[in-house]
N, C-alpha and C positions, 0 to 999 in steps of 0.2 A: 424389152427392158425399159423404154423410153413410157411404153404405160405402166410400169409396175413404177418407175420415177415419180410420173404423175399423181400414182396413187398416193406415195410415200409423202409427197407435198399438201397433196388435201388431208392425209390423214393429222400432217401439220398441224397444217392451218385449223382446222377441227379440234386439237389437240388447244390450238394457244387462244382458239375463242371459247373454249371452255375453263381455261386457267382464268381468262381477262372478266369471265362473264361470273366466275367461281369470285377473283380476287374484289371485284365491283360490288358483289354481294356483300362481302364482307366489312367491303371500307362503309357500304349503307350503316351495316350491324353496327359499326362503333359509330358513326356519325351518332345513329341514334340513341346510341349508348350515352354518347358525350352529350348529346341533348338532354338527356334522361337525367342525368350525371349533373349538368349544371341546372337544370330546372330544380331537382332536389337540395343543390348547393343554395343556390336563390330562396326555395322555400325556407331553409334550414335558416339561413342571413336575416330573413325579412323575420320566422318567429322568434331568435335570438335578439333580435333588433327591439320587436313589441316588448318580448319579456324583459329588456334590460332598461325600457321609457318603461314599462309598468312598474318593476323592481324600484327605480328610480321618484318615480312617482307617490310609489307605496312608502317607500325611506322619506318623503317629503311630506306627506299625511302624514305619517307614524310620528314624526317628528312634530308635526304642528300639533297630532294630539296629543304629545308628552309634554311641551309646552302649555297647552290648553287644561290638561291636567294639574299640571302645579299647580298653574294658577289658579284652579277650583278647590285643589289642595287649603292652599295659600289663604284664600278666600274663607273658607271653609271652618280652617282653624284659630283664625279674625273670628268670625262669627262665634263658633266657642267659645272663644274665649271671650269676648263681649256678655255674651248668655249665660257664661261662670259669674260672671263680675255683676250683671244683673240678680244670678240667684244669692249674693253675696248681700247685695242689696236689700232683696226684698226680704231675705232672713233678717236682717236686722231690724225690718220694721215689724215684726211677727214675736208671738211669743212662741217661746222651743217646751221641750220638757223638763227640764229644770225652771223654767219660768212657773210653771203648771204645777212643780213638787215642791217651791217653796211656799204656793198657797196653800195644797194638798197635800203633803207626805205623802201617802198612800194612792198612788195616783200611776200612771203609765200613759204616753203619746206615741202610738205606730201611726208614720208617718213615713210616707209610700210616696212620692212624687212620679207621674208618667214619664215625665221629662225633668229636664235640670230645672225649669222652674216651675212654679207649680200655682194651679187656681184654690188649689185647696189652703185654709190657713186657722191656725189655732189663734186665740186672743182671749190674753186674762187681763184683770185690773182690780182696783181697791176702791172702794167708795164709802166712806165713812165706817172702816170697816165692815164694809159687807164684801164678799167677792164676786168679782162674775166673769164666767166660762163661757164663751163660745167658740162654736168650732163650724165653719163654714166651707162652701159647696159652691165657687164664683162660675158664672158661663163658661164652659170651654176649658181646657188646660193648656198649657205650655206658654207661650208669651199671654195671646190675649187672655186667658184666665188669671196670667201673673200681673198685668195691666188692673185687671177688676177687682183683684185681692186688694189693692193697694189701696186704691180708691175706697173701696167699702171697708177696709182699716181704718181710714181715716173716718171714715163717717159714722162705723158703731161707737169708735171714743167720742167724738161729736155730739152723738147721739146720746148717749151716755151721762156726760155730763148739762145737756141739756134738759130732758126729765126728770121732773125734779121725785116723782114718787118713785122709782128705780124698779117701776114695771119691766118686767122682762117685753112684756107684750106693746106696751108704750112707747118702747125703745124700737122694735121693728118695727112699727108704725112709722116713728121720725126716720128712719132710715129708709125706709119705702118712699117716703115726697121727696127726701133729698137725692136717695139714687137715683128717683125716676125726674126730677127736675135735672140732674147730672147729666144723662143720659137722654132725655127727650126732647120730642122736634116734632116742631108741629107738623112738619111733610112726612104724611106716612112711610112715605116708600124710603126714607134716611132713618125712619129710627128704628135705633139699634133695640134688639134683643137680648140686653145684657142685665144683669142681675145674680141672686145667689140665693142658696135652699142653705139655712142655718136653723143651728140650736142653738139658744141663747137660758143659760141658769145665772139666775142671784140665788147666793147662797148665805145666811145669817148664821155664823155657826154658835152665835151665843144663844139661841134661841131654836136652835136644830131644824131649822125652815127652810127649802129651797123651793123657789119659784121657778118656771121654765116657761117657756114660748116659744113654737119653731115655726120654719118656713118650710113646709116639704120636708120637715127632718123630726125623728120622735129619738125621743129619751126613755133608754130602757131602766128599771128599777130590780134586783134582786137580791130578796130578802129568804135565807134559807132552802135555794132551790126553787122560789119560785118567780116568775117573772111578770112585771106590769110595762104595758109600753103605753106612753104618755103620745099621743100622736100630738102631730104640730096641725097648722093649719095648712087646707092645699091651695097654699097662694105661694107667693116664691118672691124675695123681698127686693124692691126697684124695675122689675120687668115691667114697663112701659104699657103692654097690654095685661097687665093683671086686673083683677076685681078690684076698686077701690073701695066698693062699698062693704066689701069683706074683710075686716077686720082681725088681729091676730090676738088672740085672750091667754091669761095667763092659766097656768095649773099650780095650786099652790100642795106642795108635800112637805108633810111632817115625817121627816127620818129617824131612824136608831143607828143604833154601832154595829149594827148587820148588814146596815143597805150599801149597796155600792151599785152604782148607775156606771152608764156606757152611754157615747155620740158616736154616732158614726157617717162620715159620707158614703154615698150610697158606692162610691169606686168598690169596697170590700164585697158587696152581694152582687154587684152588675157584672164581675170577672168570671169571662167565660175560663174552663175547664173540666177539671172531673173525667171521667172515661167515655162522656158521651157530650162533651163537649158547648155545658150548658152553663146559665151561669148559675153562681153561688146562692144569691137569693135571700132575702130576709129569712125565712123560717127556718132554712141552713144557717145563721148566723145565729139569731135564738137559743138555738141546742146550741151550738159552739159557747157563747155568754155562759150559759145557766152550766154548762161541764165546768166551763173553768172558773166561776162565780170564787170558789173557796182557796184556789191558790195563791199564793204569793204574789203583787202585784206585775214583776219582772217578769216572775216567770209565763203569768197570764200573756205579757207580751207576745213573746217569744215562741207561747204556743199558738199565738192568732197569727204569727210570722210564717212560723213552721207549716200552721193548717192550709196559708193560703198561697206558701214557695208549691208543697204537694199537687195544691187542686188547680194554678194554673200553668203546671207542669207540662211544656212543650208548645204553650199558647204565650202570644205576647199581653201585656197591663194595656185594658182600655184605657182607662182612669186614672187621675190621682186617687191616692187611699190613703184614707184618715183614721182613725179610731183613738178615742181616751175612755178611760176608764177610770173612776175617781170612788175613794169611802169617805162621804164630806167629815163623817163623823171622827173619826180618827183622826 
């Protein structure tokens, strides 16, 4: 009895170091659990922590660029409205299309600006009852083109009433020393590149005579469907590096009550479009002229509008666009 005792006490003992050795396991298991458990609490704290300083951070950029925004806004709409008030400006020194049809009746000005202001500019005037039409092509557009109009405004009136025989060709000649004394510097590397591609007409309408002269720019003629184009000279008037010794001559034409001419800056042929994304081009503008030679002066507008909203359809205006259209004789 006293060994079966014994045994009953090891079997104990046995018993309670397997519960001690069982329950020791276990407190391990949660130890490590709770290690486990706060290691993931810690990681969870620390990227809650980043993303609440980046959150933070980001509200604090986002903010500085909404700030930074207006104020470009701000800025922006300054400018505008400066650039309105300058195309305000330089309109007034310019002649419009009613300037153009109270010389011409029978007359039309598409006039296309790239920008709010523009290099391109139309200029009429009277000189002892003669009239003269030009329609000019300054460096560049947008401000510095609207800068170079101004200037060479002033200078073809200048010019103008300076010559006293009211050569069309005379007249860019004086305007050629005086833009290029305007504009030139004896250090090469400052002087500017600035100038303008014009058609300049006097026109006697008691005597049914018009004279012309161009710089880089021709004057088309048609009479009954058919067309003559008067080319100008390829010199370009005040460019600082032009030909001096090239001279610009006049073309003198005797009109009827059939001829109706067209200027055009080159903006109208240079616009890319079309379906293969080329540009318009002089001998594409020819045919366009010579179709609508017979229509109604307006409506002729309206279809060189229409022809050229089509052809640069989905493409942005390189250029300003110019075109008039005039029947001196009517």
């Amino acid at each position: 009895m006293h060994v079966n005792y014994l045994c009953s006490l090891d079997s104990i003992y046995c018993l309670t170091d397997i519960f001690f050795d069982i329950k020791s396991n276990h407190i391990l298991h949660i130890i490590f659990l709770c290690f486990i458990l706060a290691a993931l609490l810690l990681f969870v704290f620390v990227i809650h922590f980043k993303l609440k300083n980046n959150s933070n951070r980001f509200l604090l950029l986002n903010n500085e660029l909404s700030i930074e925004n207006r104020e470009l806004q701000l800025k922006n709409k300054e400018l505008l409205a400066s650039i309105r008030y300058a195309s305000s400006i330089q309109k007034s020194f310019f002649s419009m299309e009613l300037d153009l049809q109270k010389l011409l009746p029978d007359s039309f000005f598409l006039f296309k600006p790239r920008d709010i202001v523009s290099g391109d500019f139309l200029w009429t005037s009277i000189k002892d009852d003669k009239l003269f039409i030009a329609l000019a092509d300054c460096t560049g557009h947008g401000v510095p083109g609207a800068i170079v109009s101004i200037i060479a405004n002033a200078v073809i009136s200048n010019a103008v009433d300076f010559v006293s025989n009211n050569s069309p060709a005379s007249i860019l000649n004086k305007m050629h020393e005086d833009i290029n004394k305007f504009f030139g510097n004896k250090d090469d590397s400052l002087m500017l590149k600035e100038g303008l591609d014009i058609g300049l007409c006097y026109i006697d309408k008691n005597n049914s005579i018009l004279k012309y002269s161009g710089a880089y720019s021709s004057l088309f003629k048609i009479n009954n469907g058919d067309l003559i184009e008067y080319k100008g000279a390829k010199k370009s008037v005040g460019y600082a590096k032009s030909n001096f010794e090239m001279e610009f001559y006049d073309e003198t034409i005797n009109y009827s009550i059939n001829d109706i001419f067209y200027l055009s800056t080159d903006g109208y042929m240079d616009q890319f479009g079309g379906p293969f994304g080329k540009k318009f081009k002089q001998r594409r503008f020819k045919s366009l002229i010579m179709k609508l030679a017979s229509l109604p002066m307006p409506r002729q507008k309206k279809e060189l509008e229409k022809t050229l909203n089509e052809w640069k359809s989905g493409y942005d205006q390189i250029d300003d666009i110019s075109v008039i259209g005039f029947a001196p004789y009517k």
